[in-house]
LOLOLO-794879 format. One line per 8 residues: number of its first residue (from 1); their letters; for each residue z, x, y of C-alpha. Coordinates in nm, 3 decimals, m for minus. Each point is the difference from the previous one (the first is absolute). Layout:
BEGIN
NUM) A) Z X Y | ...
end
This chain:
BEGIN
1) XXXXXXXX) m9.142 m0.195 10.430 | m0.112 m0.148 0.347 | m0.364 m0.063 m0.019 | m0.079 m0.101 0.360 | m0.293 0.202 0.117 | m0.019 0.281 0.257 | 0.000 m0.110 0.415 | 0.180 0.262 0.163
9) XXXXXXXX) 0.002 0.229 0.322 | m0.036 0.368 0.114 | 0.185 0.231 0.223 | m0.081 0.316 0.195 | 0.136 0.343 0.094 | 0.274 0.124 0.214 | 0.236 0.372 m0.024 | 0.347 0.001 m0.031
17) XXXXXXXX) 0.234 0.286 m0.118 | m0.086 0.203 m0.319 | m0.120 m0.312 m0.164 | m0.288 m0.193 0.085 | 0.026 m0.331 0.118 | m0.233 m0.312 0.053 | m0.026 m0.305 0.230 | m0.168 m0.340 0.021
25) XXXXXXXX) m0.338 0.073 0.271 | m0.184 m0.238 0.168 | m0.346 m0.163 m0.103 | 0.161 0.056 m0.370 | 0.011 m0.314 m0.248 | 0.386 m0.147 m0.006 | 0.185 0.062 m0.295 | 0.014 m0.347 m0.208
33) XXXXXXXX) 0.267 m0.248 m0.083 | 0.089 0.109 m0.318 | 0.308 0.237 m0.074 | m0.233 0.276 m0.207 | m0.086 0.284 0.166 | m0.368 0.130 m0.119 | m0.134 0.303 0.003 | m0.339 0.106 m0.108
41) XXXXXXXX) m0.040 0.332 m0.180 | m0.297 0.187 m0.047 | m0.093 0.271 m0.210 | m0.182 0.337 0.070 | m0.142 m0.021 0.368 | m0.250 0.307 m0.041 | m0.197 m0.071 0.307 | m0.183 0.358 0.010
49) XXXXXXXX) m0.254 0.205 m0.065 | m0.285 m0.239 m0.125 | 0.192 m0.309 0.226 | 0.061 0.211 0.278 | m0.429 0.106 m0.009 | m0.061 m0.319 0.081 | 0.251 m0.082 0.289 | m0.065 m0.008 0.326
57) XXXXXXXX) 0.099 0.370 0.064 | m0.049 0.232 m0.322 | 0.167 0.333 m0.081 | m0.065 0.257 m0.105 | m0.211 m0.044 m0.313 | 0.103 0.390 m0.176 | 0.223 m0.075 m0.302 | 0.076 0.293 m0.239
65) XXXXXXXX) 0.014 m0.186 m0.299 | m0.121 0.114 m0.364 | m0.294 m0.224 m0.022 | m0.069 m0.167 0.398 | m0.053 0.206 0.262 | m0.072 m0.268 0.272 | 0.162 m0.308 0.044 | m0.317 m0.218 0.102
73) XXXXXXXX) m0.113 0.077 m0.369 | 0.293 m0.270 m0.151 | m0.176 m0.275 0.257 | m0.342 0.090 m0.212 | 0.160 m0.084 m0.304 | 0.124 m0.312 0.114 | m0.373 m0.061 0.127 | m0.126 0.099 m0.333
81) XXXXXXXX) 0.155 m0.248 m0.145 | 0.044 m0.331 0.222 | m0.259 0.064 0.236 | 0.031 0.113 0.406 | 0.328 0.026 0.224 | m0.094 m0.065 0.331 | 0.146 0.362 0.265 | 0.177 m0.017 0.203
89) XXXXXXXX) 0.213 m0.324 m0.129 | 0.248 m0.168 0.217 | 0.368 0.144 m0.040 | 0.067 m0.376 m0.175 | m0.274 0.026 m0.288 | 0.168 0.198 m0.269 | 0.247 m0.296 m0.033 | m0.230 m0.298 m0.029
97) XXXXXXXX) 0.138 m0.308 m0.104 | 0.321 0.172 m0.021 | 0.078 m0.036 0.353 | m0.088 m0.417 m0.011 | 0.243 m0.014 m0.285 | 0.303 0.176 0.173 | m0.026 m0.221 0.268 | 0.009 m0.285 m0.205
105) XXXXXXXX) 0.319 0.100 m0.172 | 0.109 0.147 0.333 | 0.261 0.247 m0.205 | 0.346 0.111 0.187 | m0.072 0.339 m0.165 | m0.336 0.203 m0.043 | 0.041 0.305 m0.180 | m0.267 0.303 m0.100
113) XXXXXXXX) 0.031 0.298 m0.203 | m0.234 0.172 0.245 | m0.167 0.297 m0.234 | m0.164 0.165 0.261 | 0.045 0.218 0.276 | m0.044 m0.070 0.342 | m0.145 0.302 0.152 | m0.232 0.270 0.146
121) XXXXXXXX) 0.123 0.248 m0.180 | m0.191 0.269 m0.246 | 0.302 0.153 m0.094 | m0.028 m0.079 m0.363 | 0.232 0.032 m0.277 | m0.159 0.288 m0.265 | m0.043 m0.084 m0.350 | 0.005 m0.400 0.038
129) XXXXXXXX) m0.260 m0.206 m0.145 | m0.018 m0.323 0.223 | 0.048 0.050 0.383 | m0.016 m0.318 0.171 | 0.003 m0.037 0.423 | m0.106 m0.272 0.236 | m0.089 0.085 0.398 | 0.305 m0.112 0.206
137) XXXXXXXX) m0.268 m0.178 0.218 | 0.003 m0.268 m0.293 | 0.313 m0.068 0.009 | m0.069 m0.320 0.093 | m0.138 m0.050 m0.385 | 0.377 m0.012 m0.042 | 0.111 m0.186 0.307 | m0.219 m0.289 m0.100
145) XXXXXXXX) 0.206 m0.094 m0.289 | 0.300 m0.046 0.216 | 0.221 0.218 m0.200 | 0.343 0.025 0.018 | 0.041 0.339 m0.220 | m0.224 0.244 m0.148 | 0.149 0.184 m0.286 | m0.072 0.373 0.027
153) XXXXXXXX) 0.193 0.156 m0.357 | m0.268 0.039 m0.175 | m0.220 0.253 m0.116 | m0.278 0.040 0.248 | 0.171 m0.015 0.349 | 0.027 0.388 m0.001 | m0.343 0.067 m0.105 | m0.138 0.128 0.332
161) XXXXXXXX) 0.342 0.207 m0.002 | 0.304 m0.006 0.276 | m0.248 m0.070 0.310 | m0.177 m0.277 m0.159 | 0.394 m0.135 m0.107 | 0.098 0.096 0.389 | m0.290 m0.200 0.106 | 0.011 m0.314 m0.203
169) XXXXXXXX) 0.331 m0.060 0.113 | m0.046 0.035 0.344 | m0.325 m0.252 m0.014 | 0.182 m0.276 m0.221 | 0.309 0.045 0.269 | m0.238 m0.017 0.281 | m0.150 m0.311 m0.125 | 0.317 m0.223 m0.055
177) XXXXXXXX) m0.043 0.114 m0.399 | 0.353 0.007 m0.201 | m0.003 0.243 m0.307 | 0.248 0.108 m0.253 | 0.027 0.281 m0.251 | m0.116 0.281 0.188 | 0.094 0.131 0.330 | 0.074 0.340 0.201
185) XXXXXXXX) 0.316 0.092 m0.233 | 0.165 m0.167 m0.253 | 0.233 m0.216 0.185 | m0.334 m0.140 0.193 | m0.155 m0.046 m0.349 | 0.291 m0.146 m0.175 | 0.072 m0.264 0.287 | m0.087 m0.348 m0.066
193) XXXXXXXX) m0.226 m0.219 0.202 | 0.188 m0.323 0.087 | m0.138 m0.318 0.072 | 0.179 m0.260 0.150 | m0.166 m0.353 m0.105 | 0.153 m0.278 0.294 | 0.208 m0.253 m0.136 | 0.064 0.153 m0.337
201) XXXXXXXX) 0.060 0.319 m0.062 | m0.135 0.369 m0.048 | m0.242 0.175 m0.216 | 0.102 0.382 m0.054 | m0.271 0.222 m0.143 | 0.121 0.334 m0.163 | m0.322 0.185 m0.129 | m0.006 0.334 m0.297
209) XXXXXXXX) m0.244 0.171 m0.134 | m0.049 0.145 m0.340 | m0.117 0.294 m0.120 | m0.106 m0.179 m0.298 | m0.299 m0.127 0.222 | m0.129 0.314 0.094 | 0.198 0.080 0.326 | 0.095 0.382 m0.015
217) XXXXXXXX) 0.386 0.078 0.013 | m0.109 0.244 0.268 | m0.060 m0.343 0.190 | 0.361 m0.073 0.040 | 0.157 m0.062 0.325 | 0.307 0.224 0.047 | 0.274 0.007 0.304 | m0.237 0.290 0.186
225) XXXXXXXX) m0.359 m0.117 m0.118 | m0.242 m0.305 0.040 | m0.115 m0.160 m0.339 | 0.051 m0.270 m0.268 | 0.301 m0.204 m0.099 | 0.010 0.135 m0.348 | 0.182 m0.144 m0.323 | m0.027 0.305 m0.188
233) XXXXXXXX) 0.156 m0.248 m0.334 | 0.103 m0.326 m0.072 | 0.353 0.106 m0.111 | 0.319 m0.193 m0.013 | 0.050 0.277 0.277 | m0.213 m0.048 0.284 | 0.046 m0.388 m0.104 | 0.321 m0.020 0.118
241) XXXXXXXX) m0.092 0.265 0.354 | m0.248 m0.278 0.039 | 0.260 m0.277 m0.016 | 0.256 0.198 0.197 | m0.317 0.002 0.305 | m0.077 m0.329 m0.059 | 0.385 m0.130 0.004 | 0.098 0.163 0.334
249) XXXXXXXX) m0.338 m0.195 0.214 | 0.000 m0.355 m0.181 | 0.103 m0.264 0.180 | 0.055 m0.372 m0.096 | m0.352 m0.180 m0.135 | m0.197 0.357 0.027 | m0.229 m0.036 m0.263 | m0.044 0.356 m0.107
257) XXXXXXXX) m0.331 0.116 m0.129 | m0.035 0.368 m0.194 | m0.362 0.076 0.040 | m0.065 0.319 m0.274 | m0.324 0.123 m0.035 | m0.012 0.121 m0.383 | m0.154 0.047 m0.336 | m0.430 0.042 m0.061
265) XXXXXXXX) m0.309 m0.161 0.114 | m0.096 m0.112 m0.329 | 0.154 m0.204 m0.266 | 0.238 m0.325 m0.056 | 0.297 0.171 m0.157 | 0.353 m0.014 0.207 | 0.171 0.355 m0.053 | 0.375 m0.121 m0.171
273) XXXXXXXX) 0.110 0.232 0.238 | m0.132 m0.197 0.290 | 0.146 m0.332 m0.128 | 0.318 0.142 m0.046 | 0.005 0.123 0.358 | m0.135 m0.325 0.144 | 0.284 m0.218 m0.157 | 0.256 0.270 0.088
281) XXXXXXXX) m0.138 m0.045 0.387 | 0.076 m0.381 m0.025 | 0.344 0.071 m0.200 | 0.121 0.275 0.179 | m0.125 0.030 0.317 | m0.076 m0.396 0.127 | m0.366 0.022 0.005 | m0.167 m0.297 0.036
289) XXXXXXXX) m0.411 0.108 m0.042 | m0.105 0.310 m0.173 | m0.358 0.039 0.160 | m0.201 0.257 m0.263 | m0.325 0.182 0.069 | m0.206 0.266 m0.111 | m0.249 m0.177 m0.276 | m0.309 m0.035 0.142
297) XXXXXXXX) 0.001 m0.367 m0.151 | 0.326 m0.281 m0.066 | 0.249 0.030 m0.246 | 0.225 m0.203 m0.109 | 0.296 m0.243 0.136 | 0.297 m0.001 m0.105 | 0.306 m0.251 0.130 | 0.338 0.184 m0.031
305) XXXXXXXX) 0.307 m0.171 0.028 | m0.212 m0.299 0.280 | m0.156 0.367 0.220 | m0.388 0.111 m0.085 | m0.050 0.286 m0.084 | m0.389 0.090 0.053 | m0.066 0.309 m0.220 | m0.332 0.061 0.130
313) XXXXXXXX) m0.146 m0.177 0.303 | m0.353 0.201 m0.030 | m0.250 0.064 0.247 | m0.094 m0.228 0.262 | m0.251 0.169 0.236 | m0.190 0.341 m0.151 | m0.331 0.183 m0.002 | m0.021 m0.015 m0.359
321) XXXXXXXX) m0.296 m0.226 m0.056 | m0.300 0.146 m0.164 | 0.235 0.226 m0.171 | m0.035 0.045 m0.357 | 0.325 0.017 m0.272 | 0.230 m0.261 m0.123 | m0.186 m0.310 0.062 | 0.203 m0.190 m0.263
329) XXXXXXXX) 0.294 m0.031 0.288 | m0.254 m0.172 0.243 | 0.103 0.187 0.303 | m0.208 m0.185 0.184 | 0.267 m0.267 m0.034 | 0.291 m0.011 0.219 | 0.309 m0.199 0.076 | 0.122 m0.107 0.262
337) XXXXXXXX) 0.438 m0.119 m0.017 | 0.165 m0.243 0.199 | 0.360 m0.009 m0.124 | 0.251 m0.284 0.127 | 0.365 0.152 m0.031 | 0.310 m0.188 0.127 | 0.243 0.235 0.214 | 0.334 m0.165 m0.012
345) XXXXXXXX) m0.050 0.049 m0.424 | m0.257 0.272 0.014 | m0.192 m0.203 m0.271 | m0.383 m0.033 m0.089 | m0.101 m0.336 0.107 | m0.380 0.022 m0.055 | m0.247 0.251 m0.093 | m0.377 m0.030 0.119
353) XXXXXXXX) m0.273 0.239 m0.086 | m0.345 m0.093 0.203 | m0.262 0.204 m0.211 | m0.303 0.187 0.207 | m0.282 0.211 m0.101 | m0.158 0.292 0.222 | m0.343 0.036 0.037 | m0.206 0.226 0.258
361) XXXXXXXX) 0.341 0.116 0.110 | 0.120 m0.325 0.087 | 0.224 m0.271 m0.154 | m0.071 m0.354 m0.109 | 0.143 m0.234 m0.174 | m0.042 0.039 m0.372 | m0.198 m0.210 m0.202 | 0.051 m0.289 m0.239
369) XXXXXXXX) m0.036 0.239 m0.325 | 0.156 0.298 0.139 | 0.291 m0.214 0.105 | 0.037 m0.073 m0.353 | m0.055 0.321 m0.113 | 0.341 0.099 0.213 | 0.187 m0.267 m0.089 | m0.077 0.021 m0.373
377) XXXXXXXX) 0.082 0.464 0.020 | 0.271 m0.101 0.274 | 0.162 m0.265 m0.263 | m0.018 0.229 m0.268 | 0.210 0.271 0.150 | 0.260 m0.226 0.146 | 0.053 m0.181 m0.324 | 0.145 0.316 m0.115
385) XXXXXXXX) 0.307 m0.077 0.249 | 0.005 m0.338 m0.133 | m0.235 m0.140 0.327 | m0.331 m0.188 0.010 | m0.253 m0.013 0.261 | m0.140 m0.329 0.084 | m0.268 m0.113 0.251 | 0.173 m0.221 0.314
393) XXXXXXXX) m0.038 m0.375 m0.130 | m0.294 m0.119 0.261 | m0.117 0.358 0.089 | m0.150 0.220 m0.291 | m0.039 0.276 0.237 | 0.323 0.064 0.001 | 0.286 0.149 m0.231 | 0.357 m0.034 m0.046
401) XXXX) 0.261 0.117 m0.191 | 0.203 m0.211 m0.211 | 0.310 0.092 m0.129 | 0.058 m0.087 m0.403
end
């Protein structure tokens, strides 16, 4: 495996056809010399209710939840426990050190799971437990990431019901935002966004969502209605529709990226199911990067035939702090991944994981122990695969993957 480290560049948005394409913009970083393309993926993006309080312009703060009825009592838990968050906090804040570190690896890619919606709207869906909006005035909160897509299949972007879906597409349109995996009908929602990276090649993003996260199969996009890209199963089936889609748009070095946002919050254990799937997508259907999300912290690597496969990325930015239940997974303790794939081979060249920690709502870079503590849990689950997770030789705050 190449071990060079991460110095790469960004791109930004432009519309083209039924796909979504991106170009290079000025005032960006230049993409290095090296042949990789890099991408940085993110986990769960859940930048509302308690986040959104404490932006510049909050919502609405009515949730109909079981237990919260206001969404300026999850910022009192955080308080509760790590002391006062400043209101109104710049749009920037809620990423912290995040934002120095992603301009120091400069990544051709950014991509979000963005588990929120963007919206006004108080049409909510009945019966569901967690509803989760931000205030399309924030959407800068986003914008200050400079993200290149926001995955939307997953099970919270129809919370505030078809307006609030209506709405959050319009905003991250508005604001030069790509997103994948849910759209105005299925075709919309199916449609990959497609990144052009100068010089070397393309990253194509095809995004599902599973009802095995929570997202109701009423969710579904169809020809007539807006809604989710859902993979109602991971059958040999819809495998092979998958790699009949994905077959008819790839062009030479597209490296092809299946984002699928699947399985619980809580636990380490890969569904068989899932694996089978996952190596099926890299068999069957030329994917090079299965991007998985739903736990709420990371689960394990796995490297399949020289492609990652990232069962669970976890969550990156939430308004769980203060929050009580399963404090053996540390979900204060995220990861960030910065993965180095070449596109005329579609192979893993390097995989980086830059740990943070979130505190008052905000992230910083995790500390010496708690660095440990992820590489030590992070080790153990990727051993499974036959993988160890080592700290970069000259920098303990960060983690790679090594292949056995």
């Amino acid at each position: 495996m190449n071990r060079r480290q991460f110095l790469v560049g960004i791109t930004a948005p432009m519309l083209t056809g039924g796909a979504i394409t991106m170009t290079a913009a000025e005032g960006k970083p230049a993409t290095h010399d090296g042949k990789g393309i890099r991408l940085f993926l993110g986990g769960d993006v859940m930048t509302g209710r308690g986040i959104d309080q404490i932006l510049p312009r909050p919502g609405d703060p009515r949730l109909y939840e079981s237990y919260v009825k206001n969404a300026a009592d999850y910022v009192e838990l955080a308080e509760a426990v790590n002391g006062p968050i400043p209101r109104p906090v710049d749009v920037m804040y809620p990423w912290g050190d995040a934002l120095q570190a992603l301009d120091e690896f400069a990544p051709d890619v950014r991509i979000v799971n963005l588990e929120t919606s963007v919206t006004r709207s108080n049409d909510y869906w009945p019966n569901k437990r967690v509803l989760y909006r931000m205030h399309p005035a924030n959407i800068g909160c986003l914008t200050a990431a400079k993200l290149d897509c926001c995955v939307l299949a997953n099970n919270h972007v129809l919370d505030w019901g078809y307006p609030g879906l209506e709405e959050t597409l319009a905003t991250l349109e508005i604001d030069g935002l790509n997103s994948a995996g849910a759209g105005r009908s299925l075709p919309a929602a199916a449609a990959p966004v497609i990144l052009p990276v100068p010089g070397k090649g393309r990253v194509v993003i095809y995004a599902w969502g599973s009802p095995t996260s929570g997202i109701p199969r009423a969710w579904a996009a169809t020809d007539q209605r807006a809604g989710v890209n859902l993979l109602v199963d991971v059958s040999i089936a819809k495998m092979r529709e998958i790699a009949a889609t994905i077959e008819q748009q790839r062009q030479p070095r597209d490296l092809v990226v299946a984002s699928i946002h699947w399985g619980s919050n809580w636990g380490y254990e890969i569904r068989e199911d899932f694996q089978d799937f996952a190596h099926h997508l890299v068999d069957d259907a030329g994917v090079d990067l299965v991007y998985g999300h739903s736990s709420h912290h990371p689960k394990a690597i796995e490297v399949y035939r020289n492609r990652p496969v990232l069962y669970g990325c976890g969550d990156l930015l939430n308004d769980y702090e203060g929050i009580r239940g399963h404090e053996e997974f540390r979900g204060d303790l995220a990861l960030m991944y910065l993965v180095d794939m070449d596109p005329e081979t579609g192979k893993l060249l390097q995989l980086t994981m830059l740990p943070v920690q979130a505190r008052r709502f905000r992230l910083r870079h995790a500390l010496a122990a708690d660095v440990q503590w992820l590489r030590d849990r992070m080790h153990r689950e990727c051993a499974k695969f036959g993988h160890r997770i080592e700290s970069v030789p000259g920098d303990a705050s960060r983690l790679r993957l090594i292949e056995a």
